[in-house]
C-alpha positions in Angstrom: -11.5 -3.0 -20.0 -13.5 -4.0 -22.7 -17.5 -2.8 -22.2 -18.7 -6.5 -22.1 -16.3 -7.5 -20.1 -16.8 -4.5 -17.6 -21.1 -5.2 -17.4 -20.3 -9.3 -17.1 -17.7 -7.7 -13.6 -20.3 -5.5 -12.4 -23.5 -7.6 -12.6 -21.3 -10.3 -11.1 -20.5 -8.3 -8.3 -23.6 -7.3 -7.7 -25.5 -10.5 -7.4 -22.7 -11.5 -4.5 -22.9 -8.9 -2.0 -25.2 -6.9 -0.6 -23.0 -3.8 0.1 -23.0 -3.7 -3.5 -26.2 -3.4 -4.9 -26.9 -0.6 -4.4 -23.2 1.0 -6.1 -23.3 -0.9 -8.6 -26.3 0.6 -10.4 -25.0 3.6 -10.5 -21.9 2.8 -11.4 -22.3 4.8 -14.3 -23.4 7.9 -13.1 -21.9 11.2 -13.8 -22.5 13.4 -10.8 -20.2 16.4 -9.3 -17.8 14.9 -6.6 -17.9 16.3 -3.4 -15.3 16.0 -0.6 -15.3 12.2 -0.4 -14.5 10.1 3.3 -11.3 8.5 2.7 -10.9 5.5 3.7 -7.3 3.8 3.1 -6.4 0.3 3.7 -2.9 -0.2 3.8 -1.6 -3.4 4.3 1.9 -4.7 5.4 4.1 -6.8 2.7 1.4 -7.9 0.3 2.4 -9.1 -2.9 0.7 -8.3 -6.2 -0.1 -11.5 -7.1 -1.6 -12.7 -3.5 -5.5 -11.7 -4.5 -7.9 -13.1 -6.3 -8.6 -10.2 -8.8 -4.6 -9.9 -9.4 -4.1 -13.6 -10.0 -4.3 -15.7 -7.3 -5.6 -19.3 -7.7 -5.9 -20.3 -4.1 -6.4 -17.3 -1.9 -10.1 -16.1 -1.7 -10.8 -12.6 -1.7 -14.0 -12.2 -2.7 -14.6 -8.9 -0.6 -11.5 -7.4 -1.9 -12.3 -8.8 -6.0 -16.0 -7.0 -5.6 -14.3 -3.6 -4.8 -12.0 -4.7 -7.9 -14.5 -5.1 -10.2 -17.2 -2.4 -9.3 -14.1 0.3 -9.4 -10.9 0.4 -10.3 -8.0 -2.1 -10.7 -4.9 -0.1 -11.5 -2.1 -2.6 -12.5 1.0 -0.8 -12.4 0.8 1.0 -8.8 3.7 1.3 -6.8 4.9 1.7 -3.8 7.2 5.1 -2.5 9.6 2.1 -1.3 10.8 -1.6 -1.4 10.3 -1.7 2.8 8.2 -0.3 5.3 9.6 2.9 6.2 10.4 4.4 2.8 6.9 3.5 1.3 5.2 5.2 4.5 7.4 8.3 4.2 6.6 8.8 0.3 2.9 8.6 1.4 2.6 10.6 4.1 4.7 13.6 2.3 4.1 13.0 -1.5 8.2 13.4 -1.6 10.2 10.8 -3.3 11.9 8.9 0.0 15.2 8.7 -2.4 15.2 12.6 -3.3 14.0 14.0 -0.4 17.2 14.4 1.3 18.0 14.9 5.4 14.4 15.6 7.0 13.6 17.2 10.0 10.5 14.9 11.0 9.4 17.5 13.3 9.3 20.4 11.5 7.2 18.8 9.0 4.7 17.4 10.8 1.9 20.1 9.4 2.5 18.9 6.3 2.0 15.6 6.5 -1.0 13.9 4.9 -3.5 13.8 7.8 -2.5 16.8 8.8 -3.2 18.4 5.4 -6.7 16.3 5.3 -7.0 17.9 8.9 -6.4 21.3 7.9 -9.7 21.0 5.7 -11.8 19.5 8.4 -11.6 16.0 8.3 -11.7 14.1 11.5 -9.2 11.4 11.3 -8.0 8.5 12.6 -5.2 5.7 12.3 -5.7 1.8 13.3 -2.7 -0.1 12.6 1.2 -0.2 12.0 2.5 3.9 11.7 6.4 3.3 11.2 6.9 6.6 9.7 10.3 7.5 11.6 11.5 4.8 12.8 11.6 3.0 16.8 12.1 5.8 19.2 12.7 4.9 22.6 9.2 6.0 24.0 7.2 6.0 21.7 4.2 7.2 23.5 6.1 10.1 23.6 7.6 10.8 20.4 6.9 14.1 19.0 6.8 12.0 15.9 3.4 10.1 17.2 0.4 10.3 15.3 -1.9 12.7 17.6 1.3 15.3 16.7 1.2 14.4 13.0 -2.5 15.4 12.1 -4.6 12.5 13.6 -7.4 12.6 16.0 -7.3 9.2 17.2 -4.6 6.5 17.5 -4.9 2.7 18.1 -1.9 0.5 16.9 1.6 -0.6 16.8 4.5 1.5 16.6 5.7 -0.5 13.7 6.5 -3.6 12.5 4.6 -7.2 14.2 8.3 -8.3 14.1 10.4 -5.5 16.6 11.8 -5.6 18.5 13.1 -9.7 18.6 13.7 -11.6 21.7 16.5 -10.7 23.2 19.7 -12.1 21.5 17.6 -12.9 18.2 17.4 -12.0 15.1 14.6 -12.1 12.5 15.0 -15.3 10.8 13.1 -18.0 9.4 13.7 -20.5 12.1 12.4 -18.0 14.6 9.0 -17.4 12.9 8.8 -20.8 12.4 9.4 -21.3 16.1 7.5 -17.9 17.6 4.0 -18.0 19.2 1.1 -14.7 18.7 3.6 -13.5 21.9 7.2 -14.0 21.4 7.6 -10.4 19.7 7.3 -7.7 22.7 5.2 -5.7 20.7 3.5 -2.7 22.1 -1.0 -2.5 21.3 -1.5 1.9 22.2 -4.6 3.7 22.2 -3.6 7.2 22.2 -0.6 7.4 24.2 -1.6 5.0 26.5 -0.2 0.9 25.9 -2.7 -1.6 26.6 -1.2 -4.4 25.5 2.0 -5.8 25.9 3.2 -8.0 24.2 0.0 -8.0 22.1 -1.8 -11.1 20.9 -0.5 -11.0 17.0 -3.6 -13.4 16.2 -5.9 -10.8 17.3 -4.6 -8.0 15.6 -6.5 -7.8 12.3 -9.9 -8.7 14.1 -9.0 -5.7 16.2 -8.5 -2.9 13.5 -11.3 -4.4 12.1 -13.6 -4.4 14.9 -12.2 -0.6 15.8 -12.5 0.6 12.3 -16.2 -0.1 12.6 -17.0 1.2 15.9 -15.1 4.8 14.9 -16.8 5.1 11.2 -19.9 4.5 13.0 -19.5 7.3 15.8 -18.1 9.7 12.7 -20.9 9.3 9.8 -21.8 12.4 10.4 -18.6 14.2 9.8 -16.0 14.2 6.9 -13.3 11.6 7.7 -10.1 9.9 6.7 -9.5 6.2 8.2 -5.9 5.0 7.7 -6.5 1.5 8.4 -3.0 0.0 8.3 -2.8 -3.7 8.7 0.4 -5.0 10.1 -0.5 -8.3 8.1 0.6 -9.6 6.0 4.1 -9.3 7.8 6.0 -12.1 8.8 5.7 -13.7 10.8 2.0 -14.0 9.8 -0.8 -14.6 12.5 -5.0 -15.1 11.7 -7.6 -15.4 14.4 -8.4 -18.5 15.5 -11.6 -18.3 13.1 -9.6 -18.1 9.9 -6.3 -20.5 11.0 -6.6 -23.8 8.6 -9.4 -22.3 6.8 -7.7 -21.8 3.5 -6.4 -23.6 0.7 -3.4 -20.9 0.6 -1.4 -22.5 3.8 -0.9 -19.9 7.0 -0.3 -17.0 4.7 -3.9 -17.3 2.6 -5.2 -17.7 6.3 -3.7 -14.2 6.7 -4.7 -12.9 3.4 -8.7 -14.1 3.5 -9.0 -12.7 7.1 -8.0 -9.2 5.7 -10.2 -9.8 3.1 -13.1 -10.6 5.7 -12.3 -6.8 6.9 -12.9 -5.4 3.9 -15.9 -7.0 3.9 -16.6 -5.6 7.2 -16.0 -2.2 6.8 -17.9 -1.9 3.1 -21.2 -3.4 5.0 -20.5 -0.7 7.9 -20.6 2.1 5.2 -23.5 0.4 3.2 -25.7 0.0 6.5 -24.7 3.7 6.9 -25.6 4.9 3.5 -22.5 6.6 3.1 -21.0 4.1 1.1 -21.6 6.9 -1.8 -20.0 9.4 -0.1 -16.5 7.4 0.3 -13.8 6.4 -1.3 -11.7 3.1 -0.3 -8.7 2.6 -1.7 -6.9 -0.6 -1.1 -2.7 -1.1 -1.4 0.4 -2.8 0.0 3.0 -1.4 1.8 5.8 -3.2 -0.4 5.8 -6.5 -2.1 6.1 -9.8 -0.4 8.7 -10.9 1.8 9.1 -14.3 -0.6 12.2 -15.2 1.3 10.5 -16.6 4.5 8.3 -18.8 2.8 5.2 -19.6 4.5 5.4 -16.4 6.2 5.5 -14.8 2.8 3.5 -14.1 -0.2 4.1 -13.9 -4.0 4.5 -11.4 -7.0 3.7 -13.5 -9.5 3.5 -13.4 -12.8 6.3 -10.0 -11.7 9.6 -10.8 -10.6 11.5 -9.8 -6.8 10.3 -9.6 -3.4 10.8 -7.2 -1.1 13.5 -4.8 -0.9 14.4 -5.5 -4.1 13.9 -3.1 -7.3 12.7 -6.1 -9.3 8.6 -5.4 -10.9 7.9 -7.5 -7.4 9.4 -5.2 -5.0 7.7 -1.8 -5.7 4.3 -2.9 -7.7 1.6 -3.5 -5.3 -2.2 -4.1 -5.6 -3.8 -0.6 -6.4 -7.8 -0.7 -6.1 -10.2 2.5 -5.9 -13.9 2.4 -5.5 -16.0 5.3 -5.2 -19.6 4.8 -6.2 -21.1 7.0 -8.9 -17.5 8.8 -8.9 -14.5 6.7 -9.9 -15.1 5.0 -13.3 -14.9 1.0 -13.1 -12.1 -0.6 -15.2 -8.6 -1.5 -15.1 -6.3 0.9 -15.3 -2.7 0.2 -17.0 -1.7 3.5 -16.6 1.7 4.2 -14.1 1.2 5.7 -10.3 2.4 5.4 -6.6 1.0 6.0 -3.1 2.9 9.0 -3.4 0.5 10.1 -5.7 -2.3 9.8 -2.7 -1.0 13.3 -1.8 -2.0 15.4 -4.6 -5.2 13.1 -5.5 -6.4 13.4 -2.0 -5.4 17.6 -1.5 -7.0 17.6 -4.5 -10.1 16.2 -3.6 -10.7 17.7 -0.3 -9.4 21.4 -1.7 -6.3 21.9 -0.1 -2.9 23.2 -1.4 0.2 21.1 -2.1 3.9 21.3 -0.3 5.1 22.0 -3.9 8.4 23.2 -3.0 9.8 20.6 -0.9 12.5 18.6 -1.7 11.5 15.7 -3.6 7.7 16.2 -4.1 6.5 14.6 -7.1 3.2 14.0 -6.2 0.6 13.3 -9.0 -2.9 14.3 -9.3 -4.7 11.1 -9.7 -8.2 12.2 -9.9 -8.5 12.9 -13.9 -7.9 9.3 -14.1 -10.0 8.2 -10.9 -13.2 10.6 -11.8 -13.1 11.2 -15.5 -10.9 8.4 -17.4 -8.0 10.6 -18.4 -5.0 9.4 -19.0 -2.4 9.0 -15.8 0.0 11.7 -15.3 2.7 9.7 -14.3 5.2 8.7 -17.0 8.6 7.8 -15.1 8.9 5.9 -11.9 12.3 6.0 -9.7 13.2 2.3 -8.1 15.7 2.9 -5.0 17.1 1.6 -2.0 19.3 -1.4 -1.9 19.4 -1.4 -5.8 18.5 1.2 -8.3 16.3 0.7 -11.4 14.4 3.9 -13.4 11.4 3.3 -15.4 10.2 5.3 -18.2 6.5 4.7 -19.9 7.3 1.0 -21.1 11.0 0.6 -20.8 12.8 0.1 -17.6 16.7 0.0 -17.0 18.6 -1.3 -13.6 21.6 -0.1 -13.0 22.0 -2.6 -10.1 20.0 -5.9 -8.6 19.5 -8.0 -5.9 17.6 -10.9 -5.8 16.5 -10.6 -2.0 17.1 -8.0 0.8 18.8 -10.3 2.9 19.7 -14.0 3.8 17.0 -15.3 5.9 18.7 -17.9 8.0 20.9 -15.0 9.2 19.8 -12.2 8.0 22.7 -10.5 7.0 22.7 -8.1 4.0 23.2 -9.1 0.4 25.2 -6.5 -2.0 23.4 -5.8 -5.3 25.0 -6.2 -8.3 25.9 -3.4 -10.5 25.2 -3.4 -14.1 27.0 -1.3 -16.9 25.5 -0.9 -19.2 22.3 -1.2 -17.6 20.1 -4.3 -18.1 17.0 -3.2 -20.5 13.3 -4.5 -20.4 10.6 -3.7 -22.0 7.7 -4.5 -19.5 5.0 -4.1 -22.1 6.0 -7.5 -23.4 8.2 -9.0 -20.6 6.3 -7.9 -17.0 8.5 -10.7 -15.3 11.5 -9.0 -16.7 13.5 -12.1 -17.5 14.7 -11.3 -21.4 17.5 -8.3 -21.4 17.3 -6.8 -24.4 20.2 -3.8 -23.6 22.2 -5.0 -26.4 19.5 -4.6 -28.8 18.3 -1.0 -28.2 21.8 0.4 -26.6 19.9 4.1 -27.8 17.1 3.7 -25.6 19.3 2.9 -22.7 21.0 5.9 -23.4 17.8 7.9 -23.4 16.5 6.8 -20.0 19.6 7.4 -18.6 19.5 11.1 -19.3 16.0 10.8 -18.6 16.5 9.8 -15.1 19.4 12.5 -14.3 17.0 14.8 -15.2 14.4 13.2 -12.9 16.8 13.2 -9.9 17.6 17.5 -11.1 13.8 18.4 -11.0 13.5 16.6 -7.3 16.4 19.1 -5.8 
């Protein structure tokens, strides 16, 4: 970001919140980092083009823009995986979900990211979707909950707003057209205790919100990580009855300025506080948007694919850090992925890394975050229902789909295999529509080597 265009954001952003005057000034400063909180705001299915700061013409985020431009906007942040369950396991292990191999949840649970924050004497907590190993039966039970995974306290959903369906239903288009805030028997638990059942989806983001407030308050005093993990915006979408028909962005932006309000919420929690310059709150999506259900779904734009695809639009997600007086404002072009949460965050509360698992490629994000080096992360593996392998600004797929599913039925769609791969160079085509294989048939060769040697080094 150029240095004028970088004072024009800041003073911008100052003048338009209050929880930002006092960051913003010191903005600048170059002061040793201690063990930051950590705040991480995860949200369910967002798109990279569904914000303000990313794009967006309709949906107003001005919470979420603010944290954009007093920190930083990466554009090229990715997610582990193209759906919910891969992108959560890749954060919570730093391990590649595709490279990892068979896991025995169990026998990992020490390693896991709150655990590992844990170990160094953060108190931490999780409000929201977990979805880390899948539905279990009971899962107040599971030896797979959060309180056995390294988290203090638990209030949330087992996983997705959408499981399980009514009985004799599937996910479709016509049932989230159809479905009221209770059709979907989904569970509300505070520890291992359900409250709620089926929960009122409307009220789910004021919820988090309003719990996410009330637990940074009680823990000020302590080191802490909040995994604040929306279950918005996945279909079908739900806002409180404050935010329904209040935006310009349909029942989606509804969805997408009420999360926005949270933000908002928790940055004047940790202002009032005055520990606002003692955190850092990163903000990112799960996946990209689920396209395919249309009002119930957001957009990549200008990047191409939806969810569970290995299109740009599948894996990249929003990526925004701001740490006052610590992380350097700008935007960052640079490639990472909320894999990379592990190392930056062991990193910055002094712990050790799981460096001989299976399939950890975790990298250190903090040079970049702290002292404007340049990002350690030059290849990116795209997997699941099709495969794609980027390296620096070239990218190869050696298969596509176009969408994970058909949503009047939901029934799988095969990807289509491509030999040779297709080519695109995303420094000059980000929406990936112009193959250019034929033209540089040596470079295709190259990341093909490039990426066996990826998979080796994950063994």
């Amino acid at each position: 970001m150029q240095r004028s265009a970088l004072i024009r954001g800041l003073i911008a952003a100052a003048t338009a919140s209050l929880w930002l005057l006092g960051s913003v000034s010191v903005a600048q400063e170059t002061r040793p980092a201690p063990k930051p909180n950590i705040i991480l705001i995860f949200v369910d299915d967002m798109g990279y083009g569904d914000l303000g700061c990313y794009g967006n013409p309709t949906n107003k985020t001005p919470n979420i823009d603010r944290l954009a431009a007093a920190g930083q906007r990466w554009t090229s942040f990715y997610s582990s995986g193209a759906t919910c369950v891969p992108s959560r396991r890749g954060l919570m292990t730093g391990r590649h979900p595709a490279l990892m191999g068979k896991v025995k949840w169990a026998d990992i649970r020490s390693q896991l990211l709150p655990a590992m924050l844990n170990s160094q004497g953060y108190t931490t907590a999780i409000l929201g979707k977990w979805h880390l190993a899948g539905y279990p039966k009971n899962f107040t039970t599971s030896p797979m909950h959060p309180l056995e995974c390294g988290f203090d306290s638990h209030y949330g959903t087992p996983g997705s707003n959408d499981v399980p369906a009514p009985k004799g239903k599937k996910q479709t288009r016509s049932l989230f057209d159809a479905c009221d805030k209770f059709t979907f028997q989904v569970p509300l638990i505070r520890g291992r205790e359900i409250v709620e059942l089926p929960v009122d989806q409307e009220l789910l983001t004021k919820r988090y919100t309003e719990e996410a407030v009330k637990w940074i308050t009680e823990n000020k005093d302590r080191r802490f990580f909040l995994y604040l993990a929306h279950n918005m915006p996945h279909a079908p979408v739900f806002a409180s009855k404050d935010f329904q028909g209040r935006s310009k962005g349909g029942r989606y932006g509804d969805v997408v300025e009420e999360i926005d309000w949270s933000v908002g919420q928790v940055m004047t929690t940790l202002e009032t506080l005055d520990i606002e310059k003692e955190t850092l709150v990163i903000f990112t999506s799960d996946n990209g948007p689920w396209t395919m259900f249309g009002p119930h779904g957001g957009t990549a734009a200008p990047l191409r694919g939806e969810k569970g695809t290995a299109w740009e639009g599948g894996y990249r997600v929003p990526g925004i850090f701001y740490w006052p007086g610590a992380v350097r404002p700008g935007v960052v072009e640079d490639m990472a992925a909320n894999l990379d949460l592990y190392a930056t965050f062991a990193t910055l509360a002094g712990s050790t890394e799981p460096t001989t698992q299976r399939g950890y490629i975790s990298k250190d994000m903090s040079g970049v975050l702290l002292r404007g080096e340049v990002g350690p992360r030059k290849h990116w593996l795209y997997s699941g229902g099709a495969v794609a392998f980027r390296s620096g600004n070239y990218k190869i797929h050696l298969s596509t789909k176009d969408r994970s599913s058909d949503p009047d039925t939901r029934k799988q769609e095969q990807s289509k295999q491509h030999d040779p791969p297709l080519l695109f160079d995303l420094s000059k085509d980000v929406g990936e529509r112009k193959n250019i294989n034929a033209e540089h048939p040596e470079v295709v060769g190259r990341l093909l080597e490039e990426l066996n040697a990826y998979r080796h080094r994950a063994q």
